[in-house]
SETI-349275 format. One record per residue: residue number from 1; x, y, z of N, C-alpha, C in turn. Coordinates in pm, 1 decimal, m for minus. Last residue first. Example, Ala and Ser with C-alpha at 12.3 -4.5 7.8 and 13.67 -1.06 7.14 Angstrom:
BEGIN
BAVO    k        nx        ny        nz       cax       cay       caz        cx        cy        cz
BAVO    2    1285.0    m225.0     708.0    1367.0    m106.0     714.0    1290.0       3.0     787.0
BAVO    1    1319.0    m569.0     780.0    1230.0    m450.0     780.0    1320.0    m330.0     780.0
//
This chain:
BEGIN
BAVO    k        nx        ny        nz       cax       cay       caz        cx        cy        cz
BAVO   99    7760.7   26206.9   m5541.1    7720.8   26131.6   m5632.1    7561.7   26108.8   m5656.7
BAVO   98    7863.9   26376.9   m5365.6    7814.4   26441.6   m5437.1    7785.7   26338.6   m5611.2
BAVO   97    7909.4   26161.1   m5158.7    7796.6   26280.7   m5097.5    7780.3   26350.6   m5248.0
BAVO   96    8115.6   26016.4   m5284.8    8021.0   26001.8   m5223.6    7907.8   26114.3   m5219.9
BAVO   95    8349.1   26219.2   m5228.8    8288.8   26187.3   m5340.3    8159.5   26112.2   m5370.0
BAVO   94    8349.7   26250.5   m4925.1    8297.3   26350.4   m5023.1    8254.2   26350.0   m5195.0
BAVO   93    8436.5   25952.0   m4902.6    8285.9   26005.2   m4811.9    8245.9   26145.0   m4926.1
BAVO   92    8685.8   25956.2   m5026.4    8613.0   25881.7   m5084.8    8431.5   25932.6   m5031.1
BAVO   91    8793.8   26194.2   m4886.6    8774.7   26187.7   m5049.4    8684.5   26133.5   m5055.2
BAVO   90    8843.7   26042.1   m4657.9    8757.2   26187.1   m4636.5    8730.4   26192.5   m4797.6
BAVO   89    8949.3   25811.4   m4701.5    8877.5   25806.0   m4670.3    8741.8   25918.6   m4703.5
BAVO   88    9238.0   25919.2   m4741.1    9143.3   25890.6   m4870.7    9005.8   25854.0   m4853.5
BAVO   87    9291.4   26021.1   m4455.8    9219.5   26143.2   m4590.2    9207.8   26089.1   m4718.0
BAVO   86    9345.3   25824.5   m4354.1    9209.6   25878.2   m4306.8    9151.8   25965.6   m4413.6
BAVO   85    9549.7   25697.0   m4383.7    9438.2   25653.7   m4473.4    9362.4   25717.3   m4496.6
BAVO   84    9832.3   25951.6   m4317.3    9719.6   25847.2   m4302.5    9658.9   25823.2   m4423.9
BAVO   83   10098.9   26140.7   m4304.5   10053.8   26039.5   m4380.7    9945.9   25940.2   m4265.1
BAVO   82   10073.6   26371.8   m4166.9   10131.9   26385.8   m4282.4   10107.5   26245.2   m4325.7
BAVO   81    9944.7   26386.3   m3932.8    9905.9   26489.8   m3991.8    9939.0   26410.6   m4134.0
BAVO   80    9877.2   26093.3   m3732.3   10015.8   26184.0   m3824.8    9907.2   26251.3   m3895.8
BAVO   79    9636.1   25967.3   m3683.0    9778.1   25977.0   m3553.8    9864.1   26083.9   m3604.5
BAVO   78    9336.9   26146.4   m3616.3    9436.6   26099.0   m3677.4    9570.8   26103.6   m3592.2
BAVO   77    8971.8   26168.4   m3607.5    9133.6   26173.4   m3518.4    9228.5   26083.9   m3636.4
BAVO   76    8736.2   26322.8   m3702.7    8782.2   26208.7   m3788.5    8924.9   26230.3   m3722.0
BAVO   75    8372.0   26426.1   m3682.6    8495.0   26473.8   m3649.1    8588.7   26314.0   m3685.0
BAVO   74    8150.1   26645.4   m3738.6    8197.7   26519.3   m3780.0    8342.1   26529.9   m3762.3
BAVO   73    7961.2   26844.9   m3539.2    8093.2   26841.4   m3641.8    8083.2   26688.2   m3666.1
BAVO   72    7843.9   26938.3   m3316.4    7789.9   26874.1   m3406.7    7887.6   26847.3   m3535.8
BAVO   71    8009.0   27055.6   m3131.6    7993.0   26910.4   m3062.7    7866.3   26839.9   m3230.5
BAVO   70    8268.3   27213.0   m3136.1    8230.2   27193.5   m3240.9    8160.8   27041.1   m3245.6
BAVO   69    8459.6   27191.8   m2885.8    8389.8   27313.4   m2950.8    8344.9   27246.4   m3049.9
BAVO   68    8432.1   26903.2   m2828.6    8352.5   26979.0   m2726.6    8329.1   27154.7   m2772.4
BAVO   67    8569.4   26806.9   m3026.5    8454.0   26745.1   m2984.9    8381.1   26878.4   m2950.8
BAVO   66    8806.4   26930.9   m2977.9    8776.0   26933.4   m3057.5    8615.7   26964.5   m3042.6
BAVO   65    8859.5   26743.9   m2703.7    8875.8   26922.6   m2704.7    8821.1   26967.7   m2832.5
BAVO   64    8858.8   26526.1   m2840.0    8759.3   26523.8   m2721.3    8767.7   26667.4   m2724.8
BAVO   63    9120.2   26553.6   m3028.6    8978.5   26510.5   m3048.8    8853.2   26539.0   m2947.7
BAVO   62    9335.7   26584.1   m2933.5    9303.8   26665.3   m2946.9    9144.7   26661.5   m2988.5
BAVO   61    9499.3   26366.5   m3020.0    9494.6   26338.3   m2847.2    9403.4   26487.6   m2846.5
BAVO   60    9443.4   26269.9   m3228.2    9366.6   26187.3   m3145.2    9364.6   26239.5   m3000.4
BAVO   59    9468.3   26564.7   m3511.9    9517.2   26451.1   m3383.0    9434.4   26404.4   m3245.0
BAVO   58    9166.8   26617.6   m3679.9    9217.2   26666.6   m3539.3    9354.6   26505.2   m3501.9
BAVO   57    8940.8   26775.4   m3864.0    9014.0   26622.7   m3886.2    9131.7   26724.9   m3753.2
BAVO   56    8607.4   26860.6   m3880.8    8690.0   26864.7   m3835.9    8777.0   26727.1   m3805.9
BAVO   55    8299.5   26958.1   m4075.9    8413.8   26866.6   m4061.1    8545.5   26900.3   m3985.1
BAVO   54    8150.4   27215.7   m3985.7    8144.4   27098.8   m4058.8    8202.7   26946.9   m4046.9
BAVO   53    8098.2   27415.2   m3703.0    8224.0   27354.8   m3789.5    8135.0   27220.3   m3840.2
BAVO   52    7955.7   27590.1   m3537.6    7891.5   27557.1   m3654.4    7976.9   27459.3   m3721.7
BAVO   51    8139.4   27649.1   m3321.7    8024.8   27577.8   m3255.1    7984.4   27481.0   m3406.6
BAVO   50    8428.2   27688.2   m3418.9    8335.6   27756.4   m3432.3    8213.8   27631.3   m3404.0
BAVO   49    8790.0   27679.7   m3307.2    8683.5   27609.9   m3339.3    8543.0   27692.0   m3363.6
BAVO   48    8996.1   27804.4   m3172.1    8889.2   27839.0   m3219.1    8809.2   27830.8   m3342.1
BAVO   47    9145.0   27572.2   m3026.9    9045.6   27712.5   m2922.0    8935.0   27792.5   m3054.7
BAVO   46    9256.8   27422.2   m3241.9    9142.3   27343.0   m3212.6    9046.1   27464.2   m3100.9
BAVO   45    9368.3   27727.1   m3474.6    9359.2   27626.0   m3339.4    9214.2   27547.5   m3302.5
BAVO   44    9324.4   27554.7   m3836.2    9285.5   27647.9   m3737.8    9340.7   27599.3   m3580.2
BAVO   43    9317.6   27514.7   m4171.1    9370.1   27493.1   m4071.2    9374.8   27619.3   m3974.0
BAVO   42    9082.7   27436.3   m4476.3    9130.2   27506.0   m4360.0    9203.0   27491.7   m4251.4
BAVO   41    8957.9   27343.6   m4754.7    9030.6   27302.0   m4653.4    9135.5   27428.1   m4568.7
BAVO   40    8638.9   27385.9   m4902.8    8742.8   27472.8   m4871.1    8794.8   27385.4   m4735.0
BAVO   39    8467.1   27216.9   m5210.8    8533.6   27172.1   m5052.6    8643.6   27326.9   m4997.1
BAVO   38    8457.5   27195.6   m5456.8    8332.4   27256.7   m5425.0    8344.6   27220.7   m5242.7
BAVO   37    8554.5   27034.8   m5666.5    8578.3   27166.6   m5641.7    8491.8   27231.1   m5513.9
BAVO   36    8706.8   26730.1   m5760.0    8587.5   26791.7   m5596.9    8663.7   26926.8   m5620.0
BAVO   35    8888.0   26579.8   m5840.0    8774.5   26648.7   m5895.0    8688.6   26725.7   m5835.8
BAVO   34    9125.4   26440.5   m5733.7    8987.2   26419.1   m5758.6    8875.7   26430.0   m5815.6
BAVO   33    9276.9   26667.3   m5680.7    9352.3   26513.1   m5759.2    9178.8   26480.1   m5802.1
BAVO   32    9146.0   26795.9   m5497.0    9175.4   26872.1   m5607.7    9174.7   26760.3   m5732.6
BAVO   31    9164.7   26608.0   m5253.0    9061.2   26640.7   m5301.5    9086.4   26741.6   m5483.7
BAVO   30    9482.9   26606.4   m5258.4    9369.3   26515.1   m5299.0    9285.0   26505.8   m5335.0
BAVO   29    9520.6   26859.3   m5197.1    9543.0   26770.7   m5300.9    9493.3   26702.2   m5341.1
BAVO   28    9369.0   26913.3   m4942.8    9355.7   27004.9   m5017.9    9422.0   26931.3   m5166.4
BAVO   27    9550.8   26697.0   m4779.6    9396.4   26661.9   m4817.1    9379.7   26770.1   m4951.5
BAVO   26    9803.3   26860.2   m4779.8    9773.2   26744.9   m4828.7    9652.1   26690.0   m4891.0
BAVO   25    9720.9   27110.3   m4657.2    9809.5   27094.4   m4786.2    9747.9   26939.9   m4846.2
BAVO   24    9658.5   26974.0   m4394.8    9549.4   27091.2   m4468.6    9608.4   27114.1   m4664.4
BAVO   23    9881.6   26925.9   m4300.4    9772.7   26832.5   m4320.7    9631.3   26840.7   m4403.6
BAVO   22   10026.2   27139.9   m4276.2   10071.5   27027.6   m4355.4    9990.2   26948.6   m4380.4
BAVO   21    9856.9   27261.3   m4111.2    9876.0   27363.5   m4194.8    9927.8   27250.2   m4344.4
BAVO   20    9903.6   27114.4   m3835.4    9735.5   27120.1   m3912.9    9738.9   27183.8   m4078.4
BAVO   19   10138.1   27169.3   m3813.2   10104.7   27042.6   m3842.0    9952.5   26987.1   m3905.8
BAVO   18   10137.8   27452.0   m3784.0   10224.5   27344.6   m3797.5   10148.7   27243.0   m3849.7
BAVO   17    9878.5   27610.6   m3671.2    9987.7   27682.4   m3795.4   10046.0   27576.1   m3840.3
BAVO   16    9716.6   27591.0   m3446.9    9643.7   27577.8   m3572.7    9776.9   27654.1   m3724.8
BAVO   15    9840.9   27491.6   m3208.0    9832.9   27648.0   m3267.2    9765.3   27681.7   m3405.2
BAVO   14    9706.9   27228.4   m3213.4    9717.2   27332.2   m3096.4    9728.1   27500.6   m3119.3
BAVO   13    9478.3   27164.6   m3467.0    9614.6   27122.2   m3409.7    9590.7   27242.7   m3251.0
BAVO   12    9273.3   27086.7   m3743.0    9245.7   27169.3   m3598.9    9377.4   27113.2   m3525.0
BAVO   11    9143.2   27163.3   m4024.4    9206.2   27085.5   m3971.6    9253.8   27155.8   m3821.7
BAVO   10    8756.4   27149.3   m4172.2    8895.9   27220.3   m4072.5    8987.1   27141.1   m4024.8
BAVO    9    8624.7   27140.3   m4474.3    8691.8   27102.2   m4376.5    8813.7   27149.9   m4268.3
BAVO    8    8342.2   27306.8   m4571.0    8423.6   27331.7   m4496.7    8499.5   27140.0   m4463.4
BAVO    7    8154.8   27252.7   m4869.4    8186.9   27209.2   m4749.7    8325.3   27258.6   m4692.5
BAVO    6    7918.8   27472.2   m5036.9    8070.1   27415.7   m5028.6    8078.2   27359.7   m4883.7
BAVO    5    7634.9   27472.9   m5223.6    7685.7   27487.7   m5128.7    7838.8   27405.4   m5090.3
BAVO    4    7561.2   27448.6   m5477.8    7556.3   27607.8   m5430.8    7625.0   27570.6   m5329.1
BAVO    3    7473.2   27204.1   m5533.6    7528.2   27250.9   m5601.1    7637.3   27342.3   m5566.4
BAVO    2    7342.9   27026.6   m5249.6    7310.9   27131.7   m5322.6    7442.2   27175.2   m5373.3
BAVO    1    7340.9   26692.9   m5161.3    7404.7   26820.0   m5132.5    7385.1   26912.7   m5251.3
//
């Protein structure tokens, strides 16, 4: 991954304000905790999604709707916004990628 370029992650809920907004806080820590400057964490409705979306982290029951705007995304369902594995995971993949 090029220097120059930042990765989007979107967090995608129904109204894209609640629960995507807490989940978007969180990761946004982590990744910070980390060292990773070079990530913008976002929370949006899963309606507007952008065809182009990078990463999208979505509750499970919102995933397939997800999917379907943003069918080249990498996409990563979660049960709770507020505590999973999933986002040391997302760290560990981004720290990764810029090793």
């Amino acid at each position: 991954m090029s220097a120059d370029l930042t990765t989007l992650v979107i967090f995608a809920c129904d109204a894209g304000m609640g629960s995507s907004a807490m989940g978007a806080t969180i990761l946004r820590n982590k990744i910070k905790a980390a060292g990773i400057t070079d990530v913008d964490v976002v929370n949006k409705a899963v309606a507007d999604l952008a065809s182009d979306a990078e990463f999208v982290i979505s509750h499970r029951g919102l995933t397939d709707r997800a999917v379907h705007m943003a069918p080249d995304a990498v996409h990563i369902s979660v049960e709770n916004f507020m505590m999973t594995p999933k986002y040391d995971e997302v760290v560990e993949t981004l720290k990764a990628q810029r090793a």
